[in-house]
N, C-alpha and C positions, 0 to 999 in steps of 0.2 A: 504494500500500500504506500503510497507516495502521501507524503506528509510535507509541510512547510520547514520545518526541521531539514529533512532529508534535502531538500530543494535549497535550504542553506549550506549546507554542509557543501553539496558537490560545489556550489558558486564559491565557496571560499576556497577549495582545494583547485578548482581552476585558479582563482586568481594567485593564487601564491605557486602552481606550477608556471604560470605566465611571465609571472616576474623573476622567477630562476630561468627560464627558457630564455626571456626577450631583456639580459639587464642593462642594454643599452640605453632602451626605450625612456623617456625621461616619466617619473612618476606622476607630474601632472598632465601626463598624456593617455594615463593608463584607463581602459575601461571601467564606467561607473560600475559600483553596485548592480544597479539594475538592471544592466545587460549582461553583469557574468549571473545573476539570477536567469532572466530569460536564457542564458545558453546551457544553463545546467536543468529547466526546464526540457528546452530542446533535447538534451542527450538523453534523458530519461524519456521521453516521447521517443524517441529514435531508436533508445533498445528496448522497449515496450513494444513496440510494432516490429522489430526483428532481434532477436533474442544472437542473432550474429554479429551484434554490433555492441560490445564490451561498455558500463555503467564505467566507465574509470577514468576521471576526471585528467587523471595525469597522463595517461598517452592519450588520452584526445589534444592535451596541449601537446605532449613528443613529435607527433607526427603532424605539427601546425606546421608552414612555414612561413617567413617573413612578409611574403604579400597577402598571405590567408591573414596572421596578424595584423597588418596595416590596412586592410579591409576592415577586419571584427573593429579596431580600434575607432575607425573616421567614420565609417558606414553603417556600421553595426549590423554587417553582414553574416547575419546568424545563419540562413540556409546555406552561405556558402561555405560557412567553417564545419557544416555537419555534413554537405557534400563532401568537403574535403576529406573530411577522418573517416567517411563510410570508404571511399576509394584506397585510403591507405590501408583499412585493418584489410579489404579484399586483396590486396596486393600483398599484403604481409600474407595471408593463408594461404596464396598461391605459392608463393616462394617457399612456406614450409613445408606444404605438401609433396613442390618438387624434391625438396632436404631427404624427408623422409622415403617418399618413391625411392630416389636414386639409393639410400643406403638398404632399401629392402632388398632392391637388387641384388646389390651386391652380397647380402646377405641368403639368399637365394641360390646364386652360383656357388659359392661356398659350402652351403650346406651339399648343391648337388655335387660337389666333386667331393664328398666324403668327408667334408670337413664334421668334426666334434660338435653335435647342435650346443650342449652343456658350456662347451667354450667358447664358445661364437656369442652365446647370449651373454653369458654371467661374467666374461671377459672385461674390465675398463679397456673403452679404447676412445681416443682421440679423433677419430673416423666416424665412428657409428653412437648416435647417442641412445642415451636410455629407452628412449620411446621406443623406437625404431624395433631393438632387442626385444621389447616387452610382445610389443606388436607378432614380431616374426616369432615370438614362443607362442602366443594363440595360433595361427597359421599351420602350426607344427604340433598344434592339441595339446602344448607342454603348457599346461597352466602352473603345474609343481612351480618351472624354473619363470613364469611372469610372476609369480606371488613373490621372488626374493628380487624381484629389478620395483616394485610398488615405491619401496622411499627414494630411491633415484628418481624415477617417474614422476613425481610431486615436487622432487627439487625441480626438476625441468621444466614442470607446470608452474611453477611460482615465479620462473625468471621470466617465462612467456606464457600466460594463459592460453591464448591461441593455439596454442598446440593442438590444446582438444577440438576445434574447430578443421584444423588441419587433419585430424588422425581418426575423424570421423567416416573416411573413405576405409577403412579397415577394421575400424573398431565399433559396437554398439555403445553407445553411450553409457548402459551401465555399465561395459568393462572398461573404462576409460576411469584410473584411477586416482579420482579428487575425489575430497572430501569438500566437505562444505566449510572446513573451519581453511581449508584453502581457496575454494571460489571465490568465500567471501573472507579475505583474507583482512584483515585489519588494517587501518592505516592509524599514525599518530596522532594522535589528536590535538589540534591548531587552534590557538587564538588568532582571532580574527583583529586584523587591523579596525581602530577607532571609526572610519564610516560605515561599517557595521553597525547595523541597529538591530540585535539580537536579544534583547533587552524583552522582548516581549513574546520570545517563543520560547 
């Protein structure tokens, strides 16, 4: 449920990923109040209507760039900055999926030329990441060896959520190992700069 709370919360963590992202920007240039509220409205309408489009205030500023900035800023070009971040996290999934593709592969030939499935998977390597292993141990009915790659899998998911989006071509979503205390992974909690008036929620 979307609360006025909630709807403060994301506009203050925009605005203070903005000011780390843009710190050139002079501070009496920065977007009011009111528009990092209507933009933190916008991204929760935006993953309300597609659940593929990540609630996380900080990579929607990651992947802003300086003219998406200097639009939001002068214009208050709110549909073009949710245009923008819809196009990136799609380009980010794509590229992951390629990641992973290619390392199944590889992991695929390997297995066919007699490679050790036990060592292919449970192996660290710098090549092949955790997913990918977890992934090619369902594929191969070895659910034994994805149950001990699960805490690597969750580190992996915590550096990039997206993952799960990406690993969705291979995996059903309930075997896709997140928990909720990592989906909704916590952020620190922030005092709001003095034009905040929070005073009454």
């Amino acid at each position: 449920m979307t609360t006025c709370k909630t709807v403060l919360e994301i506009a203050i963590r925009l605005e203070s990923g903005f000011k780390k992202r843009f710190q050139k920007i002079d501070s009496g240039d920065l977007p009011s109040a009111d528009r990092w509220v209507n933009c933190a409205i916008g991204l929760l309408l935006l993953h309300q209507q597609d659940e593929r489009y990540p609630l996380d205030p900080e990579l929607f500023v990651a992947v802003m760039t300086e003219a998406v900035a200097i639009r939001l800023l002068f214009s208050g070009a709110i549909d073009l900055a949710m245009a923008h971040y819809s196009k990136a996290i799609r380009t980010m999934v794509r590229r992951l999926r390629a990641e992973i593709s290619e390392e199944l592969k590889w992991l695929k030939l390997e297995t066919s030329r007699g490679q050790n499935p036990e060592g292919l998977i449970l192996s660290p390597s710098r090549q092949i990441t955790p997913l990918s292993q977890f992934i090619h141990a369902h594929r191969l009915n070895r659910s034994d060896l994805a149950d001990q790659l699960v805490a690597q899998v969750l580190r992996q998911h915590e550096t990039c959520p997206l993952y799960q989006q990406a690993a969705s071509k291979w995996l059903e979503k309930s075997q896709y190992p997140a928990f909720s205390v990592v989906v909704n992974r916590r952020h620190p909690r922030m005092t709001p700069d003095p034009h905040w008036d929070v005073s009454h929620n």
